[in-house]
C-alpha angles and dihedrals in degrees: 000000000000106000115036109169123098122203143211106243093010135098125260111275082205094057103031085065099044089088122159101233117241114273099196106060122163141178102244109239092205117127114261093248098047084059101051089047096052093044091053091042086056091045103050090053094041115114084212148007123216105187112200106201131191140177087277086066093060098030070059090049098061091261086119117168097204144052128015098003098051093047097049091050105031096037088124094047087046090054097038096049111017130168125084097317091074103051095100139002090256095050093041080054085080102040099141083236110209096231144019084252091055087051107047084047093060100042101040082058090051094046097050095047091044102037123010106030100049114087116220098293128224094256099055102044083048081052087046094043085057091050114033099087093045121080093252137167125198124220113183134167084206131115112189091086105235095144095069103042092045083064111258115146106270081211083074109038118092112184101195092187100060123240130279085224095078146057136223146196102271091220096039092234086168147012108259136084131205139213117258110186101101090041088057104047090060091052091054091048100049094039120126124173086003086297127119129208116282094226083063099055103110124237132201104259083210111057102356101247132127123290129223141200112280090247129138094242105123137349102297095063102139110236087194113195103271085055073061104047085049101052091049089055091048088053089044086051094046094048092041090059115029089114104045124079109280138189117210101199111188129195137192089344110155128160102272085093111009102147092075107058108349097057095039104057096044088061095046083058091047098055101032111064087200098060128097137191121223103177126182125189142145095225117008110041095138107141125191097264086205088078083071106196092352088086137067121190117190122177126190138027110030093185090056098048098049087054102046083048099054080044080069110024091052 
């Protein structure tokens, strides 16, 4: 379970993400531009904006794990290793790597291409533009960190799903992460055959065995105290304004983790009459039509519509 703790004054993580999933979605009909104008129009007279981000808002963005931009960066990991691991960044993520140096030589390069080398990308300051005079709170299961250098308050931003910026006991052994750039950069440097240097393979300064990256992938994944500072100010947003008109402004979210942000939201709709859901999604906008006008579900091009809303919104 994601969420464990349990707060005085809060909800039950347990039982706020045991939602029932819509039964009636349906693709919305309306025109494209109907749409953009009535999202910005929610947005603009919204008190507050809680975006709700997942791996679809920075494919969007241009961060993409597959095609082009995989084989012209990993060709040596492709040739070295082969078969149906390396096929994307995400799949190559659970090559079972031969060695602590294999591994360390795949994942210094990942980290470097996802999180450290692009720059804040366009989708996500317009995001930021649409958002940034509006009391707003960011939950993301991403972890390239383009929230916070497209300028969002770190202060409201919780990432459930850890950073890929930072390392961790693989055991768990306790509670505590550590940053890894400068770490990854020399294993970059020093790689050869897709192998780094023994002497730069991390180990836990605890108990002395591997690390790992800080990513939700199994159950040691490491929830340090500022995951936890951050989960308690998403609880405080969420109590401060669940009375007030919000806008729950989802981005990317598809069904590989929808308990997190998808379900979620939709039940946050369904049992506060002055919510509302803006998704967007490529593939899977399909909304609850039972939520009426309280739903916008717009399909295609994220980048785009983000765009053509802060055109309004601004």
């Amino acid at each position: 379970m994601i969420f464990k703790k349990i707060r005085k004054g809060h909800a039950d993580w347990r039982n706020f993400l045991c939602s029932t999933p819509a039964m009636d979605y349906v693709f919305q009909k309306d025109a494209y531009e109907d749409q953009i104008d009535r999202a910005a129009e929610n947005i603009r007279n919204a008190d507050c904006v809680i975006i709700g981000a997942g791996a679809g808002a920075s494919t969007a963005a241009g961060i993409k794990y597959g095609g082009k931009r995989f084989t012209d960066n990993f060709a040596e990991f492709i040739k070295k290793y082969g078969g149906h691991y390396m096929t994307d960044m995400y799949a190559a993520g659970f090559y079972p790597y031969p060695s602590e140096e294999a591994k360390w030589g795949y994942w210094s390069k990942h980290a470097l291409m996802n999180r450290f080398d692009p720059p804040a990308l366009p989708l996500y300051t317009e995001l930021y533009d649409i958002v940034k005079n509006k009391e707003y709170f960011v939950l993301t299961t991403n972890v390239d960190h383009q929230f916070y250098k497209a300028g969002f308050d770190e202060q409201r931003i919780f990432a459930t799903q850890g950073d890929y910026g930072k390392i961790q006991c693989q055991k768990a052994c306790h509670p505590k992460t550590y940053n890894a750039e400068e770490l990854f950069h020399k294993m970059d440097e020093a790689r050869k055959d897709c192998l780094i240097p023994s002497e730069l393979v991390p180990k836990c300064p605890v108990c002395g065995g591997n690390m790992a990256m800080n990513l939700r992938c199994d159950n040691y994944f490491v929830e340090d105290e500022a995951w936890h500072e951050a989960a308690d100010r998403y609880a405080d947003f969420l109590e401060q304004n669940k009375d007030k008109k919000v806008i729950l402004l989802e981005l990317g979210v598809g069904f590989n983790t929808p308990i997190i942000i998808r379900f979620p939201f939709e039940k946050m709709v369904r049992e506060n009459s002055s919510y509302s859901l803006i998704r967007l999604n490529m593939d899977e906008a399909v909304v609850p039509e039972s939520f009426g006008k309280r739903v916008i579900g717009i399909g295609g091009d994220m980048a785009k519509a983000i765009t053509d809303i802060r055109g309004l919104v601004l």
